[in-house]
DSSP file (Angstrom, degrees, kcal/mol; ACC not computed):
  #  RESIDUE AA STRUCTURE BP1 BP2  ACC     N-H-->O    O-->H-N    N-H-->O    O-->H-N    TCO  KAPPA ALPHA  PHI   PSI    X-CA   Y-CA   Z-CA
    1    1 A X     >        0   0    0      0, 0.0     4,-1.9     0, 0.0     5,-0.2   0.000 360.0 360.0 360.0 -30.3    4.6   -1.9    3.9
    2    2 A X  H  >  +     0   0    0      2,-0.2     4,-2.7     3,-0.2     5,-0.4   0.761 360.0  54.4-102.2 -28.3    7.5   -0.8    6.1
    3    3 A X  H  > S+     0   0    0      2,-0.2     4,-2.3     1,-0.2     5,-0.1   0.999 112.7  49.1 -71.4 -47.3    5.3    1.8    7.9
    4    4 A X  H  > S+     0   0    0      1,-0.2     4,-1.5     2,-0.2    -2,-0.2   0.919 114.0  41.7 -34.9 -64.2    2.9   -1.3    8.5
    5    5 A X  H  X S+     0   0    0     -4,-1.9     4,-1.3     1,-0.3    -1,-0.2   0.950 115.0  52.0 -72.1 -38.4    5.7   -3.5    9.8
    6    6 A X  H >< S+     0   0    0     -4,-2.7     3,-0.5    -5,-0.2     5,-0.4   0.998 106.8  53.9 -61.7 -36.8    7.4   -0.3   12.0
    7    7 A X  H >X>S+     0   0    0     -4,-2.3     3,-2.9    -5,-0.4     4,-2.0   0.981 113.9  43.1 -80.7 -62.8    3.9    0.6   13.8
    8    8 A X  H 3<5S+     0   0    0     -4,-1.5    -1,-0.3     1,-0.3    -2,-0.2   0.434 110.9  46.4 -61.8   0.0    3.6   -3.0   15.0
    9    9 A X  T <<5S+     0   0    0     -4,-1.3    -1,-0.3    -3,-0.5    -2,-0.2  -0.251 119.7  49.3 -96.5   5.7    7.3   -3.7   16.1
   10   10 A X  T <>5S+     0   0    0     -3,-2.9     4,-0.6    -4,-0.4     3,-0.4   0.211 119.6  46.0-120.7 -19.7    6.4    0.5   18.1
   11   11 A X  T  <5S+     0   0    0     -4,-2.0    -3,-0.2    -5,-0.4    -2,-0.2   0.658 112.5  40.4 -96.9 -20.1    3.5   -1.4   19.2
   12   12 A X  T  4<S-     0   0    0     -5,-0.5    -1,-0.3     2,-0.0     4,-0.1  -0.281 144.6  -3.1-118.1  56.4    4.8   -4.6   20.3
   13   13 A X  T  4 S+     0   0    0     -3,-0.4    -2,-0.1     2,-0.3    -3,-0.1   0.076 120.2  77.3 179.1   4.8    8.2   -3.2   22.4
   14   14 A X  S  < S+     0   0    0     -4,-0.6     2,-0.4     1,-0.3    -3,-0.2   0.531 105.0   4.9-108.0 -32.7    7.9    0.7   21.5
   15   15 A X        -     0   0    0     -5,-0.3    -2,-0.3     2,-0.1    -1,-0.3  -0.993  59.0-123.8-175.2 160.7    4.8    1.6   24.3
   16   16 A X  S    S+     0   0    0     -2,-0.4    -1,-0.1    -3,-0.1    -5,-0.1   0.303  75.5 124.4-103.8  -7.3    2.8    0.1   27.1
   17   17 A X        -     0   0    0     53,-0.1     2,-0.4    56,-0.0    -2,-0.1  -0.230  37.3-178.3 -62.5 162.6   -0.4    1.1   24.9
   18   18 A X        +     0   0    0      2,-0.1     2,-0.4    -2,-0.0    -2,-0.1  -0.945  28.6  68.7-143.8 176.1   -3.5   -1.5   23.7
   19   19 A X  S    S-     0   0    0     -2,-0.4     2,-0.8     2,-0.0    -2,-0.0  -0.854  86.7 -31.4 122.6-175.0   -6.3   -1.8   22.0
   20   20 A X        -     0   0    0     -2,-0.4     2,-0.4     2,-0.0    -2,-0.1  -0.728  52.4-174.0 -83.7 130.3   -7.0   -1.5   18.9
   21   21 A X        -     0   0    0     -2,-0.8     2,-0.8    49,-0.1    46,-0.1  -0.906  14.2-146.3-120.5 136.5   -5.1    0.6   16.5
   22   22 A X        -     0   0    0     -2,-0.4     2,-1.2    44,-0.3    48,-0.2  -0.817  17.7-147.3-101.7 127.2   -5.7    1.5   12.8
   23   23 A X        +     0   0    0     -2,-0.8     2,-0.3    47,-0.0    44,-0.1  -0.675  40.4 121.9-130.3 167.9   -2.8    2.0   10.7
   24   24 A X  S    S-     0   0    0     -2,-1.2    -2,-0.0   -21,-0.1    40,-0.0  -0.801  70.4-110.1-162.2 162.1   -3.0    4.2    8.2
   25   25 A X        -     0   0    0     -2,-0.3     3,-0.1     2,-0.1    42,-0.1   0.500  50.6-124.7-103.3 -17.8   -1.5    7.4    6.8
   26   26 A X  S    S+     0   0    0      1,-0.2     2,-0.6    40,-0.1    -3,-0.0   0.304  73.7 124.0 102.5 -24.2   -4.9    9.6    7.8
   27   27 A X  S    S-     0   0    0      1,-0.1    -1,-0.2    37,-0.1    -2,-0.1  -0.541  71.5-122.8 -95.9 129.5   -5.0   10.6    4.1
   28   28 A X        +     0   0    0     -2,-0.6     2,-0.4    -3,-0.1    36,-0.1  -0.274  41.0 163.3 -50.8 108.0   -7.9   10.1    1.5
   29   29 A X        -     0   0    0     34,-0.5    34,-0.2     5,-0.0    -1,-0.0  -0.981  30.8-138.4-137.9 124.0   -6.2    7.9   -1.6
   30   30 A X        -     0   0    0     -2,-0.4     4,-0.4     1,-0.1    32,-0.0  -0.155  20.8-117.4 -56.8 179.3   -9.0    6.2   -4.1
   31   31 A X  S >> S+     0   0    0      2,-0.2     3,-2.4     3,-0.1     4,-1.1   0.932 116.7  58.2 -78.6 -62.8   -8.4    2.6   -5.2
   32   32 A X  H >> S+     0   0    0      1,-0.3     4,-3.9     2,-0.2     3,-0.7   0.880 105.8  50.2 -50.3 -36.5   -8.1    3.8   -8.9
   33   33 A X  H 3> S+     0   0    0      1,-0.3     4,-0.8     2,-0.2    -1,-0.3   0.877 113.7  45.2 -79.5 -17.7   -5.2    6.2   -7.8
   34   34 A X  H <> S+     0   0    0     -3,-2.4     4,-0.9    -4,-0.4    -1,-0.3   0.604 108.4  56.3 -88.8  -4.2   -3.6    3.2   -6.1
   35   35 A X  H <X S+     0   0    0     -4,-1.1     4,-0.7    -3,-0.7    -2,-0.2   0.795 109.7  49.2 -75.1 -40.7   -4.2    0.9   -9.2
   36   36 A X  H  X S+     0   0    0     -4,-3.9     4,-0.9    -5,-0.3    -2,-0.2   0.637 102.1  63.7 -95.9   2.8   -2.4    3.4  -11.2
   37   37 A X  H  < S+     0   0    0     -4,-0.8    -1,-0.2    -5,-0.2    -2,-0.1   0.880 111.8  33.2 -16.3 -79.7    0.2    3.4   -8.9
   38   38 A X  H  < S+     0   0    0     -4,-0.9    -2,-0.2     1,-0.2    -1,-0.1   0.166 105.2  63.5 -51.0 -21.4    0.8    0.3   -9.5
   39   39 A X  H >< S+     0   0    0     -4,-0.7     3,-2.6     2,-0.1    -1,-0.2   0.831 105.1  55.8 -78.6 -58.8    0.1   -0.1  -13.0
   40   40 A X  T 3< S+     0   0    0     -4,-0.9    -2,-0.2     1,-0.3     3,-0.1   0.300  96.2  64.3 -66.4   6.8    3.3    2.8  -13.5
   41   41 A X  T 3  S+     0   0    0      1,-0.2     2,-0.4     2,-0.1    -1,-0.3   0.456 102.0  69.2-117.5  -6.8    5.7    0.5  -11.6
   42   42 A X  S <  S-     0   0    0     -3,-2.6     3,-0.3     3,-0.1    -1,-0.2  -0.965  73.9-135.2 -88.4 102.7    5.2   -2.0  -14.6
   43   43 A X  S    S+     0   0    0     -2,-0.4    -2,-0.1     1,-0.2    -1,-0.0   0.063  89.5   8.8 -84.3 160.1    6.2   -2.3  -18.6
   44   44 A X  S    S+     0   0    0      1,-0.2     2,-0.6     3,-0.0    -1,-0.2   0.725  77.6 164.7  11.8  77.7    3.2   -3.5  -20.4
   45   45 A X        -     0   0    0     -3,-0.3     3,-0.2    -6,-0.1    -1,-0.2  -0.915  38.3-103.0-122.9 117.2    0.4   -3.5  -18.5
   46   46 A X        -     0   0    0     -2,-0.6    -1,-0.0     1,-0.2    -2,-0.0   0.110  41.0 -91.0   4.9  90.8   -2.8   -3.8  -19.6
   47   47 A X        -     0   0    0      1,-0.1     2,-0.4     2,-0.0    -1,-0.2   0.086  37.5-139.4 -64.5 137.2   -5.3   -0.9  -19.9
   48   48 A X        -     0   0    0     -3,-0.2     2,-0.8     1,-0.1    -1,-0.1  -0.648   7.6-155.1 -98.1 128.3   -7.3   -0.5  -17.0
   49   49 A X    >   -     0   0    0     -2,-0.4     3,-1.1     0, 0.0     4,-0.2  -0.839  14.0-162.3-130.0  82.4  -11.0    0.3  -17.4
   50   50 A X  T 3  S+     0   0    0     -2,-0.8     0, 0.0     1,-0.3     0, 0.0   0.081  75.0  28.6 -48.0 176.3  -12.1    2.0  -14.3
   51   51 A X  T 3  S+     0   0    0      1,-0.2    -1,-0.3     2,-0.1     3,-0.1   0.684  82.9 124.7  44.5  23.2  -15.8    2.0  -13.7
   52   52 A X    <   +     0   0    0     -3,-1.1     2,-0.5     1,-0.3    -1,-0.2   0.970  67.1  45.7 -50.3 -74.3  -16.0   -1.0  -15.5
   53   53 A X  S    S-     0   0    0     -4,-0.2    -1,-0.3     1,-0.1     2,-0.2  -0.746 100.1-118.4 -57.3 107.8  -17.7   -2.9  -12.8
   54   54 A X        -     0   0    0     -2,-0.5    -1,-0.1    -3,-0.1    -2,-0.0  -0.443  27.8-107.9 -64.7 148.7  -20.3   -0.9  -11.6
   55   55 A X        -     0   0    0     -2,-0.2     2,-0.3     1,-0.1     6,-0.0  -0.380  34.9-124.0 -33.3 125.6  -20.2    0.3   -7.6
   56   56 A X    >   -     0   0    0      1,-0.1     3,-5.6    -3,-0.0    -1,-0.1  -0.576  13.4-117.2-106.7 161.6  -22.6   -1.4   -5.7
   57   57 A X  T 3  S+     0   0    0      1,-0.4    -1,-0.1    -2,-0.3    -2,-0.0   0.741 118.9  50.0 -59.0   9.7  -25.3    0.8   -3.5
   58   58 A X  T 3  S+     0   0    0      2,-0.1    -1,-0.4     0, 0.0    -3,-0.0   0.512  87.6 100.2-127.5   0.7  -23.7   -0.8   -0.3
   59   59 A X  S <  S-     0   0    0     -3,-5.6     2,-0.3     1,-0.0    -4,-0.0  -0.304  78.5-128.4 -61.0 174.4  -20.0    0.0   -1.3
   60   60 A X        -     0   0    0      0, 0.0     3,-0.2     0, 0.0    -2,-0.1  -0.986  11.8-152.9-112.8 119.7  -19.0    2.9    0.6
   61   61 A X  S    S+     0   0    0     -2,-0.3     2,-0.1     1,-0.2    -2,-0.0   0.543  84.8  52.6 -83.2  -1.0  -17.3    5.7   -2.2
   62   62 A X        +     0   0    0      2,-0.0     2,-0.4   -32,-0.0    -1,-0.2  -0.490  59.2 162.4-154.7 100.8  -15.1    7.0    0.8
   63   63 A X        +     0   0    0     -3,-0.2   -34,-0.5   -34,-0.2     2,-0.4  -0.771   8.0 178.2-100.3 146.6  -12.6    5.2    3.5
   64   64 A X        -     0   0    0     -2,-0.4     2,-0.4   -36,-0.1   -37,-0.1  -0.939  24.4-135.6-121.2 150.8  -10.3    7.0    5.3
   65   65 A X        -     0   0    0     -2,-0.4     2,-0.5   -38,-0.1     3,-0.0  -0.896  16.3-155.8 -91.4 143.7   -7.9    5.3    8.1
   66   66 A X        +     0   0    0     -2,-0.4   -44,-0.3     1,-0.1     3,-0.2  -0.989  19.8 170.5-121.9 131.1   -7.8    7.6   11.4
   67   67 A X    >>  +     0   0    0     -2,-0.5     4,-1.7     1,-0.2     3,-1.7   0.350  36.9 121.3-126.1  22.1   -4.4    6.7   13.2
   68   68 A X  H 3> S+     0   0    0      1,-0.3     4,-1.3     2,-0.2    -1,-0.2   0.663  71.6  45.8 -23.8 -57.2   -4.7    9.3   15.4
   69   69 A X  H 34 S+     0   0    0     -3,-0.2    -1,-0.3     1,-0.2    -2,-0.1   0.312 110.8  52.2 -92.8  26.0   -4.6    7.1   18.3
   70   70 A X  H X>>S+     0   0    0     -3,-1.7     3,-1.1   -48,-0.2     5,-1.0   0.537 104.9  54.3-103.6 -23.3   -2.0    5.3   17.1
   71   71 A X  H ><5S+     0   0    0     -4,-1.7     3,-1.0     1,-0.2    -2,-0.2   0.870  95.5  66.4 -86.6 -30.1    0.2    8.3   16.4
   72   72 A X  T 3<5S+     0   0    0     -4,-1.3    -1,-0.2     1,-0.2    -3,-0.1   0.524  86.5  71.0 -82.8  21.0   -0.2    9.5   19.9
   73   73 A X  T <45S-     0   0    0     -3,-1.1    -1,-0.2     2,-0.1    -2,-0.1   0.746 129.5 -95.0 -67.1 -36.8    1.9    6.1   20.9
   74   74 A X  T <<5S+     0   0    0     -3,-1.0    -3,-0.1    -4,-0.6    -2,-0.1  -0.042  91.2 123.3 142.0 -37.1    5.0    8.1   19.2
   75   75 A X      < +     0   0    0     -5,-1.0    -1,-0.5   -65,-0.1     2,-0.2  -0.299  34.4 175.2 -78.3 159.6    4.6    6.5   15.8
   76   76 A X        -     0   0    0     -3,-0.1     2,-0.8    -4,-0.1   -69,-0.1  -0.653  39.3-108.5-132.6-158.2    4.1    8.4   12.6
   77   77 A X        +     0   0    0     -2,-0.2     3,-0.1   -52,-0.1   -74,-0.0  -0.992  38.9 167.5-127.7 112.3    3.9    7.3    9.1
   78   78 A X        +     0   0    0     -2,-0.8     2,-0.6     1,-0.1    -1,-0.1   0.389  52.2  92.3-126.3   6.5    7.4    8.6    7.2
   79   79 A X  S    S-     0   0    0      3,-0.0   -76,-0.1     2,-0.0    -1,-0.1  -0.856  71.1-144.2-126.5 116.8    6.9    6.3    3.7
   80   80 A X        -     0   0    0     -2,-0.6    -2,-0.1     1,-0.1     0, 0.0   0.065  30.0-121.9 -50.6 178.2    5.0    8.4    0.9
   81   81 A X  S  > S+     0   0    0      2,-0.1     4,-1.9     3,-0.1     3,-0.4   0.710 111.2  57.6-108.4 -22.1    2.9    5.2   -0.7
   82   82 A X  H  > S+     0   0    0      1,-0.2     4,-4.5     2,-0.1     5,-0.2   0.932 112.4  42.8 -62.6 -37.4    4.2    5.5   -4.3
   83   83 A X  H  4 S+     0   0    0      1,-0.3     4,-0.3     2,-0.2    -1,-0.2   0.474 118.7  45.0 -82.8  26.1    8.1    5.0   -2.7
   84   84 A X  H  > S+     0   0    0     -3,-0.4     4,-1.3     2,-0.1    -1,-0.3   0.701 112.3  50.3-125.0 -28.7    6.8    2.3   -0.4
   85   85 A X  H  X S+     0   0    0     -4,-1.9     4,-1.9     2,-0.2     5,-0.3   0.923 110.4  53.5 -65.5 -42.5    4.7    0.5   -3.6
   86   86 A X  H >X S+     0   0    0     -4,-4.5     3,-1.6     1,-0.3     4,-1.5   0.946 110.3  49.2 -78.1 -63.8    8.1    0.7   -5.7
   87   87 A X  H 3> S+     0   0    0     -4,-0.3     4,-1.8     1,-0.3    -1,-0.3   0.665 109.1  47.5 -18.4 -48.1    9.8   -1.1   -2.9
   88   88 A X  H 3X S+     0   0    0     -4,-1.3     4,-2.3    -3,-0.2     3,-0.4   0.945 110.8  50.9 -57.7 -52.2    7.5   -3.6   -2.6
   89   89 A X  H <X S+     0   0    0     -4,-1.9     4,-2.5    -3,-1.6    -2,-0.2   0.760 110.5  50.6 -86.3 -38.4    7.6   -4.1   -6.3
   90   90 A X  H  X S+     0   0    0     -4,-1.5     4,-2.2    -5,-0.3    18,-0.3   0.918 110.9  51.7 -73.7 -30.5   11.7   -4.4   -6.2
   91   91 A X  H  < S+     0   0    0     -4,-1.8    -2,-0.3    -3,-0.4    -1,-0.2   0.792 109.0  45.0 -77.4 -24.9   11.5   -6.8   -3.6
   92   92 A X  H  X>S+     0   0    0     -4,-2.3     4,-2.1     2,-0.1     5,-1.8   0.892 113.2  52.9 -74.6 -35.4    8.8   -9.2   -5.5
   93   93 A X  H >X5S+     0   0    0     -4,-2.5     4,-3.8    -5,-0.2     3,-1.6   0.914 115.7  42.1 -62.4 -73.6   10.9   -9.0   -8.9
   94   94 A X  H 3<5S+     0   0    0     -4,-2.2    -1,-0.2     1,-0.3    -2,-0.1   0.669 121.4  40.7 -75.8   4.0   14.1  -10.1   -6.7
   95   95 A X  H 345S+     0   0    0     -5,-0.2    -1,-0.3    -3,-0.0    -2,-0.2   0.891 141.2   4.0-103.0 -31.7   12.2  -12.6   -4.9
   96   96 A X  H <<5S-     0   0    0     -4,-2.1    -3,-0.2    -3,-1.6    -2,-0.2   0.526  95.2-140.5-124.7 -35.3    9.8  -14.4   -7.9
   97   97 A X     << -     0   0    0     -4,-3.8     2,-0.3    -5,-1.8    10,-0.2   0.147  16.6 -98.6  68.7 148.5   11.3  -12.3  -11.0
   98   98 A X        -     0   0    0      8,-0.4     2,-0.5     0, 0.0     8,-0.4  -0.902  22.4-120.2-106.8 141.9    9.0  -10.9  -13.9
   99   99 A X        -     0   0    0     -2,-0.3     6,-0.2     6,-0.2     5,-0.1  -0.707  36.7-143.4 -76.7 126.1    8.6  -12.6  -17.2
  100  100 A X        -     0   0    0      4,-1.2     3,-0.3    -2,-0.5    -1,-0.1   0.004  41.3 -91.8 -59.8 174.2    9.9   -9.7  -20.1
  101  101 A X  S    S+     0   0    0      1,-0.2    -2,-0.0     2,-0.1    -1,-0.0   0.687 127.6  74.7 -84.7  -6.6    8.2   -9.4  -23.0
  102  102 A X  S    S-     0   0    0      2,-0.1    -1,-0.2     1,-0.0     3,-0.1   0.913 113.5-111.5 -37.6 -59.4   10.9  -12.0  -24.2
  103  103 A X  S    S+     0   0    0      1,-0.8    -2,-0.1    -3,-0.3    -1,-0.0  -0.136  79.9 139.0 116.3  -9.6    9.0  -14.9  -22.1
  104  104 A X        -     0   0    0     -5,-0.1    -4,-1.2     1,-0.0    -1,-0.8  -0.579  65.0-123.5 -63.5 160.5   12.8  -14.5  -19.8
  105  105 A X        -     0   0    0     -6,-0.2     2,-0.3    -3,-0.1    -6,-0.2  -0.482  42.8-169.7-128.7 136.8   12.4  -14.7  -16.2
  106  106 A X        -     0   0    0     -8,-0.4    -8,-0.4    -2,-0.2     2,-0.3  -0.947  11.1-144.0-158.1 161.5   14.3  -10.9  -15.3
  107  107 A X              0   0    0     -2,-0.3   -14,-0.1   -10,-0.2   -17,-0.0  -0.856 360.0 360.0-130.7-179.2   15.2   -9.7  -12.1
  108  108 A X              0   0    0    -18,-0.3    -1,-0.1    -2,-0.3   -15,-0.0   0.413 360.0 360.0 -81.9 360.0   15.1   -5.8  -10.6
């Protein structure tokens, strides 16, 4: 989230490039491995039944972002994606709070 919000604040006063840019960290990460990300930043959370839903023939089983030309603005990508998901995740408990397994309202 913060590499998002830095590459468009290096893109809007940082360099005189335009165009379109993707960004992205360049690196191959399935959805599952970012569901269990996300799963591990939580107390009691459901088990998750990959391959539940089958794939459909028109999915594509591999995106990559290339930010290649976005990196040759200057910018790079400096926040690994677990430390940037538990950030995210401290800032929605202190903003909304999680119900505990109490039924209380709890904050990070």
């Amino acid at each position: 989230m913060r590499d998002v919000a830095s590459a468009f604040a290096h893109l809007a006063v940082g360099t005189d490039a335009t165009g379109v840019f993707n960004v992205s960290s360049g690196q191959p990460l399935r959805i599952s491995e970012i569901v269990s990300l996300c799963s591990s930043l939580f107390e009691n959370v459901p088990a998750i039944e990959f391959g539940a839903v089958p794939v459909a023939d028109s999915d594509p089983m591999l995106l990559v972002g290339c930010s290649e030309k976005l990196e040759r603005t200057g910018w790079a990508p400096r926040v690994p994606i677990a430390e940037g998901l538990s950030a995210y995740r401290d800032s929605y408990v202190d903003l909304m709070g999680v119900v505990d397994g109490s039924g209380k309202t709890v904050r990070a």
